[in-house]
C-alpha positions in Angstrom: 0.0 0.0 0.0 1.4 3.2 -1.0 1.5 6.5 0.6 -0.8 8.6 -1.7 -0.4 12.7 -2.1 -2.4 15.1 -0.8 -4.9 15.8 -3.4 -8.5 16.3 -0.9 -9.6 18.7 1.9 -10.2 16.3 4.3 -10.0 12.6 5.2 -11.8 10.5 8.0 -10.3 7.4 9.0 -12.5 5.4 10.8 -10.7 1.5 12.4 -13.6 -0.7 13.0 -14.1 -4.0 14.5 -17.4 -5.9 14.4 -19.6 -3.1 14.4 -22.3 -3.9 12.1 -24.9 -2.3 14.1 -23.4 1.1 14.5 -21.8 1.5 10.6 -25.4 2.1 9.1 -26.1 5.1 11.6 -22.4 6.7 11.6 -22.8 7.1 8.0 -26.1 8.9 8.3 -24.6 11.2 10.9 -21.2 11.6 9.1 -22.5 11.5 5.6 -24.5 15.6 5.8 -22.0 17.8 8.0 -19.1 16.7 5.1 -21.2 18.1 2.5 -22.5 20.9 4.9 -18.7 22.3 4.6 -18.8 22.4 0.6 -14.9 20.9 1.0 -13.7 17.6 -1.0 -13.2 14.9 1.4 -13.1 11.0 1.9 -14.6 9.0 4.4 -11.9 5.5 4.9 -13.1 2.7 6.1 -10.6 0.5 8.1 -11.8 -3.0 8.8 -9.8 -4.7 11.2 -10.5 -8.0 10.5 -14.1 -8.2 11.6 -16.3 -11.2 11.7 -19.3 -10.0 11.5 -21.2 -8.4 8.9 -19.1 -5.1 9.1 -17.6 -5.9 5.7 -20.6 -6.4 3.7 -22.3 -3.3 4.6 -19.1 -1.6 3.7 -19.7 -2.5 0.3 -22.8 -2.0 0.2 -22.9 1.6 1.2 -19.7 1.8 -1.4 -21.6 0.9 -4.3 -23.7 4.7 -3.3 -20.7 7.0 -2.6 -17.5 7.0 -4.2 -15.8 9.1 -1.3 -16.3 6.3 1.2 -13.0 3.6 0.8 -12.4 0.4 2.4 -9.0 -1.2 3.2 -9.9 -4.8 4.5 -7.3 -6.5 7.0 -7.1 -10.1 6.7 -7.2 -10.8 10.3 -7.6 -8.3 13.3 -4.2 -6.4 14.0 -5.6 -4.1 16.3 -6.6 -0.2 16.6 -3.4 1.2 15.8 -2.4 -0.8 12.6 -5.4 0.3 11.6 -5.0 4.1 12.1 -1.7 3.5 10.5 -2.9 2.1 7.7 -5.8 4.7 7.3 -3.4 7.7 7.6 -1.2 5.8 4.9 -3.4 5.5 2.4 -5.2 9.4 3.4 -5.0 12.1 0.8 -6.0 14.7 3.2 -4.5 17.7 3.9 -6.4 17.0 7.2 -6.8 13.9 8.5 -9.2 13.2 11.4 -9.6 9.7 12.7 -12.8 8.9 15.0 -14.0 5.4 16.7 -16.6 3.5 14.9 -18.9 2.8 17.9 -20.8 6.1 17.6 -19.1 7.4 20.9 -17.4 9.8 19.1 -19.5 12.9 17.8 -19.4 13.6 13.9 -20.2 17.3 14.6 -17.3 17.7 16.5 -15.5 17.4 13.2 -15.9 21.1 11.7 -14.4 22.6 15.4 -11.7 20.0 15.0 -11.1 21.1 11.3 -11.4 25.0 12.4 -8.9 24.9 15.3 -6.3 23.2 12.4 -7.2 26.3 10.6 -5.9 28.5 13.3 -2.4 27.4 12.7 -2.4 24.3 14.8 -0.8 20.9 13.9 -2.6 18.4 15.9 -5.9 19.2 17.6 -6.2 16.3 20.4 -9.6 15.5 21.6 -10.1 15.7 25.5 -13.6 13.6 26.5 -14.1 16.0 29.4 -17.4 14.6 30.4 -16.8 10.8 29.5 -19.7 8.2 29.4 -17.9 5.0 30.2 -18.1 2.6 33.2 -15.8 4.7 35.9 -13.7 0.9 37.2 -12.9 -0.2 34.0 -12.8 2.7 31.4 -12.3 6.1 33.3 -10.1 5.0 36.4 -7.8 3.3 34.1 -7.2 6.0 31.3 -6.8 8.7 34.0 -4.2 7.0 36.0 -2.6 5.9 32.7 -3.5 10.3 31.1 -1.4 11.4 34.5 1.7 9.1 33.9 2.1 9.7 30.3 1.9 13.8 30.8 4.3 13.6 34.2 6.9 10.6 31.9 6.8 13.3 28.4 6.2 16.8 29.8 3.5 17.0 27.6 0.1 18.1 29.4 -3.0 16.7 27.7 -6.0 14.7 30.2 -7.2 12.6 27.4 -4.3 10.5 25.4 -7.0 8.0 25.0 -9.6 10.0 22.4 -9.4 9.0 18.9 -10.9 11.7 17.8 -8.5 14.1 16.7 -7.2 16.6 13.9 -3.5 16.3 12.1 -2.4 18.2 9.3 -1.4 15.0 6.6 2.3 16.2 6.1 2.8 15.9 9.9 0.9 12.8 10.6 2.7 10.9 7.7 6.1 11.5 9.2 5.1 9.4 12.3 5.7 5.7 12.5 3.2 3.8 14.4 2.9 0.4 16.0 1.7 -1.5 19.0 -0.9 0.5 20.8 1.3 4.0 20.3 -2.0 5.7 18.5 -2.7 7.6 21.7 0.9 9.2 21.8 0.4 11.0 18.5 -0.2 14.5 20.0 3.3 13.9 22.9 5.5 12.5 19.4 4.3 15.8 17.5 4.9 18.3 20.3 8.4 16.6 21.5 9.1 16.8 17.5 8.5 20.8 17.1 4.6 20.1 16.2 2.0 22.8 17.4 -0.5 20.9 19.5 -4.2 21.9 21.2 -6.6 20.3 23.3 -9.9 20.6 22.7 -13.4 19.2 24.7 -14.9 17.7 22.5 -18.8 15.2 23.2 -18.5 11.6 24.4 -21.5 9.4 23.7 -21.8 6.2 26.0 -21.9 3.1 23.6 -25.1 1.8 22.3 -24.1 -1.7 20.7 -22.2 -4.3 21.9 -19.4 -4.0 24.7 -16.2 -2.3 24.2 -12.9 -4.1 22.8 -10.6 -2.3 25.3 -10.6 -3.2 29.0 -8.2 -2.5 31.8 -5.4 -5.2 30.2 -4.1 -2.4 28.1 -2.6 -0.2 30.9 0.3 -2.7 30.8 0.9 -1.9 26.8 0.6 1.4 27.6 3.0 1.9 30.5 5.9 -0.3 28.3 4.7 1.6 25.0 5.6 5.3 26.8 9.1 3.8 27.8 9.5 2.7 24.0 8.0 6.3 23.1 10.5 8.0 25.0 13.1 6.3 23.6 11.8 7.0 19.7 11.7 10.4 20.7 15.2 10.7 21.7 16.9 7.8 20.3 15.1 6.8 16.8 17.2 8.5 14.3 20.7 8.2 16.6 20.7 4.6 18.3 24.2 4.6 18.6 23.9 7.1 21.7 21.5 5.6 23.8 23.9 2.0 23.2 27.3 3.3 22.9 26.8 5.8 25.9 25.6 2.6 28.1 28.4 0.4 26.1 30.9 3.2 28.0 29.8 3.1 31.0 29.8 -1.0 31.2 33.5 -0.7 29.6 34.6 2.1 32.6 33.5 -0.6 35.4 34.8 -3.3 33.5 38.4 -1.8 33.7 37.9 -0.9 37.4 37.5 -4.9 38.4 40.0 -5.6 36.5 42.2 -3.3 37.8 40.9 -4.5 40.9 41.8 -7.9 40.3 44.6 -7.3 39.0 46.1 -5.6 42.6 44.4 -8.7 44.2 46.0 -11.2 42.5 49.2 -9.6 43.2 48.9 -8.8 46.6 47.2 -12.3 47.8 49.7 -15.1 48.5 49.0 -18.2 47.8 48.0 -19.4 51.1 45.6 -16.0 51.4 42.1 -16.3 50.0 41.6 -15.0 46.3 38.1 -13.2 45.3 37.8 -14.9 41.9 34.1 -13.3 41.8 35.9 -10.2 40.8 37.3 -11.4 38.0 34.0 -13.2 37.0 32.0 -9.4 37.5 34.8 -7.9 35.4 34.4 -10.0 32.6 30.6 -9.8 32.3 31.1 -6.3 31.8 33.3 -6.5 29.0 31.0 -8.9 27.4 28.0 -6.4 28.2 30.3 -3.8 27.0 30.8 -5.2 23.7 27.6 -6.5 23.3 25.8 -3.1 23.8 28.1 -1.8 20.9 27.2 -4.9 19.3 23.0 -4.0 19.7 24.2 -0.4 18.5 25.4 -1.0 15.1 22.7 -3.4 14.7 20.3 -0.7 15.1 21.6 1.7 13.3 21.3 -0.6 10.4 17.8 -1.2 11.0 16.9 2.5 11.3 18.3 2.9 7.5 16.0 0.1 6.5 13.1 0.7 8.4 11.2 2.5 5.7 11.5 -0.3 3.3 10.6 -2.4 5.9 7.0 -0.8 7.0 6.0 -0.3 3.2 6.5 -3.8 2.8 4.6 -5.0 6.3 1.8 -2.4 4.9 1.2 -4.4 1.9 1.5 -7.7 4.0 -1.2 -6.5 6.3 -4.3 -5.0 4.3 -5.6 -4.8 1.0 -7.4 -1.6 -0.5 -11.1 -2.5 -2.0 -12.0 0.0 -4.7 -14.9 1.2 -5.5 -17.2 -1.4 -7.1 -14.8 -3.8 -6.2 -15.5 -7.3 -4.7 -14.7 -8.0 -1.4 
């Protein structure tokens, strides 16, 4: 799947999972305030390997409107493949993603668009009065909302809303994978992006049950260590490795100086700490092999572009308009 150019207004990317009963209504609500704003637009569909009837009534509302696109995974990959995927494939100058579950409020969509307009790069949606159980939902994302702003610096109280606004040329720079959706707005500002926060509505859900739970707080405590390092480390590897590689290499040559003066100042008869010669030579190896990691990902970082165009076309298929599923 190619990254296309930016040739419409706007683009919705929308991941959905098994919600058959909420993509007839979403469309009604979406479908009027795009042509209210008399600005070209697409409305992409990502299906994340649902197993439902999601699909079918993709294509079926398709086959009436040619700005409504599908890309079809083969099996579910999870919410931020799929957002990945969307904003891949966007030719949006703005790009706004949304849940699928009709939590998210389609009117929000021209203040998200106008606040872009003021000069803004992301627009980050903040679910200030949320409708979601308080144990499992709320308690959860607020403890999670407090560590991520305290670990980045960045101060936003909802990481967790899809719905947001990104200009297409900054979005597209961004890499994503695992569950590292929600720290869009903390890459952009730690990257010189212009970032907002703005309320926006919060529907509670009227199908189904959610697809997220309190298992993800784990993800999304290891994902902002990963984050930070990106941030810092992505484009030079070699410091974060090399700078531990020295520090391993200066205590390896203290034990072994160390032993060194014990082995010549022990007789024979006196007791020898061989554990000292044992601790300096795991920190040669862990010297070496931290040099070793370095290098390795310093090759990766210059293939890592190949290497996500090629997982893109691995993962998902585009369905074109009249197309068969």
């Amino acid at each position: 799947m190619e990254t296309k150019k930016l040739t419409v207004d706007i683009s919705l990317v929308l991941p959905t999972y098994n919600e058959e009963e909420s993509i007839p209504l979403l469309y009604e609500t979406i479908k009027p305030i795009m042509e209210a704003m008399n600005r070209s637009y697409e409305i992409i569909f990502v299906d994340d390997g649902s197993d439902d009837n999601t699909i079918s009534l993709l294509h079926q509302l398709q086959k009436q409107d040619r700005t409504l696109k599908i890309i079809k995974f083969r099996r579910n990959y999870g919410q931020t493949p799929a957002m990945s995927a969307g904003f891949d494939y966007a030719q949006g100058n703005i790009i706004i993603p949304m849940d699928a579950d009709l939590q998210n409020d389609p009117k929000d969509i021209p203040r998200l668009i106008a606040k872009i307009e003021e000069g803004y790069d992301i627009v980050s949606g903040w679910r200030k009065h949320r409708r979601d159980k308080a144990l499992t939902r709320k308690l959860p994302s607020m403890i999670a909302n407090k560590i991520i702003s305290k670990f980045t610096g960045v101060r936003i109280h909802d990481y967790g809303c899809t719905l947001k606004a990104y200009r297409g040329s900054v979005v597209k720079t961004m890499h994503l994978y695992s569950d590292m959706h929600r720290f869009l707005p903390a890459m952009g500002l730690l990257t010189g992006a212009k970032v907002v926060e703005m309320p926006v509505t919060h529907h509670a859900r009227r199908f189904g049950i959610s697809k997220y739970g309190i298992s993800r707080t784990g993800k999304v405590i290891v994902d902002l260590l990963t984050i930070k390092l990106i941030t810092g480390f992505s484009l030079k590897p070699m410091y974060l490795f090399g700078g531990a590689a020295l520090i391993a290499l200066f205590f390896a040559i203290i034990f072994t100086i160390v032993s060194i003066f014990q082995y010549a100042w022990y007789t024979t008869e006196s007791f020898y700490p061989l554990s000292l010669w044992t601790t300096g030579f795991l920190f040669w190896w862990l010297s070496t092999s931290l040099i070793s990691i370095g290098f390795l990902c310093e090759c990766v970082v210059k293939t890592s572009k190949w290497r996500r165009g090629r997982l893109q076309k691995v993962l998902a298929e585009y369905i074109e308009p009249g197309g068969e599923i």
